[in-house]
Steps between C-alpha positions, in 0.01 A plus 500: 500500500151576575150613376395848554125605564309795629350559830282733638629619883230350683460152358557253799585188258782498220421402158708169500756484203752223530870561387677261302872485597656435190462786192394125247171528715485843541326801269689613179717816583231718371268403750678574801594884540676618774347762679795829513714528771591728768799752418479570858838456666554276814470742754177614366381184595372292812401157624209372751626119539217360720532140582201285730599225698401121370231682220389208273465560139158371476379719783461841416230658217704609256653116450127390499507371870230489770611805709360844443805729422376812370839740519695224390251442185491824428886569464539126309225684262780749417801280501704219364329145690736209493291186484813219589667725724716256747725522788851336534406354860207475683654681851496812586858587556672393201200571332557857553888481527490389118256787390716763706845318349386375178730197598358186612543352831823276426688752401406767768511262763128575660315162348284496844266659740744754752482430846231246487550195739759276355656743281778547468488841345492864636440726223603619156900601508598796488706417143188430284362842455117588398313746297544684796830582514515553134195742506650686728791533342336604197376806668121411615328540811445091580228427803426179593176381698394168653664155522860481456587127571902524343631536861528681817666813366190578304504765196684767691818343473440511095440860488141539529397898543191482671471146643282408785603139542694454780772364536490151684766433800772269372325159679169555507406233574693120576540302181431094543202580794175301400225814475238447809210484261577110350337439843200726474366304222487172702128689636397424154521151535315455830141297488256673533567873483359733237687812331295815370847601353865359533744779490795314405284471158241776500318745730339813564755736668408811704487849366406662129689479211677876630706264759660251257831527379415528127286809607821640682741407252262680190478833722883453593548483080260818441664693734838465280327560189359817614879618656648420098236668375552772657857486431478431164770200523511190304436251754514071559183344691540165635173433654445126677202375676432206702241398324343232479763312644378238772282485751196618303432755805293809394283747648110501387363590300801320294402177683160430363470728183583116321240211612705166598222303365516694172864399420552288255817205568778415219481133361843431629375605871625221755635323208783280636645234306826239565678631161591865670804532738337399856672798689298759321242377781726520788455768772723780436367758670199493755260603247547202301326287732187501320360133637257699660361730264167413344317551180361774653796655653700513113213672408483758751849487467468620121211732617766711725783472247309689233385710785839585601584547096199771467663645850845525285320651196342796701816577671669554156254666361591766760833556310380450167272741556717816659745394266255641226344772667835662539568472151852247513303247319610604198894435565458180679542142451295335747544115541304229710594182556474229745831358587364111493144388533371218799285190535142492630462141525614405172680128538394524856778827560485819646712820500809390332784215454732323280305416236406680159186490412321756304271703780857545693707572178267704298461883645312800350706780333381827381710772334398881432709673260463861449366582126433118412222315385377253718467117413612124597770284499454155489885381499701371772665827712657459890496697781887537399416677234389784679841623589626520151167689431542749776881538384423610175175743583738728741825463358649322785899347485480193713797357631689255284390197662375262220130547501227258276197762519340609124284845437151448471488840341563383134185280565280768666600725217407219259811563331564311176670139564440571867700196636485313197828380594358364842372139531134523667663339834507589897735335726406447866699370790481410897820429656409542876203545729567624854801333493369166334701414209312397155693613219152505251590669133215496258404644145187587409406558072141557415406145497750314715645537906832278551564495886843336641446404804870362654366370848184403304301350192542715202160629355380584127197672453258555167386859575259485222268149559616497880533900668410369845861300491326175641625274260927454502615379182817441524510148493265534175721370176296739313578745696906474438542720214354813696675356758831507386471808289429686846760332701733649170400829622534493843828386468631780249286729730717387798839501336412861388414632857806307677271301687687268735256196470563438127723239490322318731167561280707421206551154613164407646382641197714235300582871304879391589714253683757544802846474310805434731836594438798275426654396789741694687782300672523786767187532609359266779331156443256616757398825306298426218582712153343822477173504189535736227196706336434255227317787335713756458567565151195353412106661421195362585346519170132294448481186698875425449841586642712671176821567443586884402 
């Protein structure tokens, strides 16, 4: 459930009300009055879905953050703000495959970056269908602007109306070749040579902010509002920028309007300790050879990256703003949300990687509903979620592929016993980068992260005495109740979704034992017996294994 509260329009900062997950700690019924509504039918309805590229939660205005966000602040002012909004995986493509899908990656198959070095993956298949094909089906006019990153056939192949992503050749590029650039980053290292700016990390790039891609891709989504409009036909946005993906590369005056010397560094910056898996360090990607980078540079760094966030925020105020002026506003759902966050020198890391800490996990969410109140919600929601939510607001029949997305419109209409049924939990994995294999599931509650790590140590955090996750305790005997209570729900979390890795969790978990068959005079000596699921049959209930 959550707290409702007034706003005027132009107030840049939200009143922060924290919702309690659970109706116990939650206001009596009487307190918490839905606000009425719409009897609007589907097709009298539309969406603007806009999604930014690595957006941190604790970036933008709205969420309190260091980056001046004005359009964004003032549509949060008039919406539903998630506070513990988090993604299912901290890379882009299955990010976004399990927000299109509302399936997760081991069960549509896309648990990786496409096309990226040692991938092994091209793109989305063609089976798992999107809110695109379903919106179209439903009847609305569905555009789609900006980064795709679910394979070379791009959105047209999904039945996009007006696209203007194009479609990439079928091998664009040679899978398994080492990108040129690991080698440009050797200059770094060499004694005795300075750096105004390192564009692998941040820059100034050439031009005004009319010759970025966000620019193009807000004038490329006004032009298709004004052609509905005109039209008068209930119509699908799907609006994606770059932004403020890495390098940190902007034009001025985006590169100086923050001073490097002003920016103030996280206590967990450069923290590195011997209780964290030790290939959260290694060099993925040329970017994450940050030996080189200095105090200075991280801030700078920083400097550009809410630079490149108040670059995003003016491009989408474009939209907002002709999305008002021609008077749809009023019929839409508009939606913004980064699909995972990124590391600016936190634990020594940059960009992204197989780990799950908070400032990659966490991502801002914002939700507009026409005719509601606007206020906060302080419970655990994913980016999953947002399918479900879409689904329901135009009437869409996905295809019967089993899907583990939830509305967020019973919470944004404060409905009584919103979710009551819901434990306050978000589930997070990382099976693959670039064609690295990790396997990472986590679970995150209000107080507690539980990280398996299968090539690695395991790690248990204390969100509330320790939310720079420097100290592991999962070696802490004090610890093991929390411990083990998580590890409960990870498990039931993975049996639910069909997730391949939970026997083997199971076991390392001590949740369950390998139990062989009796002996089968036909089979081989050489072939061992084959393991049964030693939970099936069985619920995780509390910290113990019990019988149904």
């Amino acid at each position: 459930m959550r707290l409702r509260h007034p706003l005027e329009p132009c107030r840049r900062l939200l009143v922060v009300v924290v919702c309690l997950a659970t109706a116990p700690h939650g206001l009596p019924a009487a307190d918490r009055v839905p606000s009425p509504r719409s009897e609007s039918r589907p097709l009298d309805r539309n969406l603007v879905l806009v999604t930014f590229d690595d957006l941190r939660y604790d970036t933008p205005g709205f969420n309190g953050g260091p980056a001046r966000t004005p359009n964004m602040d003032r549509l949060a002012a008039a919406a539903t703000v998630f506070r513990s909004a988090m993604t299912t995986v901290g890379l882009c493509s299955p990010a976004r495959a399990t927000l299109f899908t509302g399936r997760y990656g081991h069960q549509t198959g896309l648990d990786d970056n496409c096309l990226t070095w040692h991938s092994r993956l091209i793109g989305l298949d063609a089976s798992e269908t999107t809110l695109i094909e379903w919106s179209h089906r439903a009847g609305y006019f569905v555009g789609y602007f900006g980064k795709w990153h679910l394979g070379p056939a791009g959105p047209y192949a999904r039945g996009v109306d007006c696209p203007v992503v194009k479609a990439q050749p079928k091998r664009p590029w040679r899978p398994f070749r080492k990108p040129r650039k690991f080698q440009t980053i050797r200059r770094y290292y060499e004694p005795g040579r300075t750096f105004k700016e390192k564009p692998e990390y941040y820059g100034t790039r050439p031009g005004r902010f009319e010759d970025t891609a966000e620019f193009k891709y807000s004038q490329q989504a006004i032009r298709f509002l004004e052609q509905v409009s005109q039209q008068k036909r209930p119509f699908v946005l799907f609006l994606n920028y770059n932004a403020p993906h890495p390098p940190y590369v902007v034009p001025a005056p985006f590169n100086t309007i923050y001073s490097a010397d002003r920016v103030s560094l996280p206590k967990n910056f450069l923290h590195r300790s011997d209780d964290k898996p030790r290939y959260q360090n290694d060099v993925l990607w040329y970017w994450h050879d940050v030996g080189h980078l200095t105090e200075q540079d991280w801030r700078r760094m920083r400097a550009h990256y809410y630079g490149f966030v108040t670059l995003a925020d003016q491009a989408v105020g474009l939209v907002l703003r002709r999305l008002d002026e021609l008077g749809l506003s009023d019929r839409t759902m508009v939606i913004l949300v980064g699909d995972q966050g990124s590391m600016l020198g936190e634990h020594g890391l940059y960009d992204k990687g197989p780990y799950c800490y908070e400032e990659l996990m966490r991502i801002p969410l914002v939700i507009r509903v026409p005719g509601e109140r606007p206020g906060v919600v302080g419970r655990h929601v994913s980016i999953v979620d947002i399918n479900q939510t879409v689904v329901d607001w135009l009437g869409l029949k996905p295809d019967p592929a089993p899907r583990f997305s939830r509305s967020l419109l019973p919470l944004v209409r404060c409905e009584p016993d919103a979710w009551s049924e819901e434990p306050d939990v978000a589930f997070y994995r990382h099976e693959w980068y670039n064609g690295s294999w990790y396997g990472i599931r986590a679970v995150r509650t209000p107080q507690w992260k539980y990280c398996w790590n299968p090539v690695g140590i395991d790690e248990l955090y204390d969100l509330r005495h320790d939310p720079g996750e420097m100290i592991n305790r999962i070696n802490d005997s004090a610890a093991a109740p929390p411990r083990r209570r998580l590890q409960c729900l990870l498990l039931s979390h993975m049996k639910e979704t069909g997730d391949p890795a939970a026997r083997r969790f199971a076991e390392e978990a001590g949740l369950a034992k390998p139990i062989q068959r009796q002996a089968d005079p036909a089979r081989s000596s050489r072939q061992p017996a084959p393991l049964e699921w030693p939970l099936s049959g069985h619920a995780v209930e509390g910290t113990r294994v019990a019988q149904q």
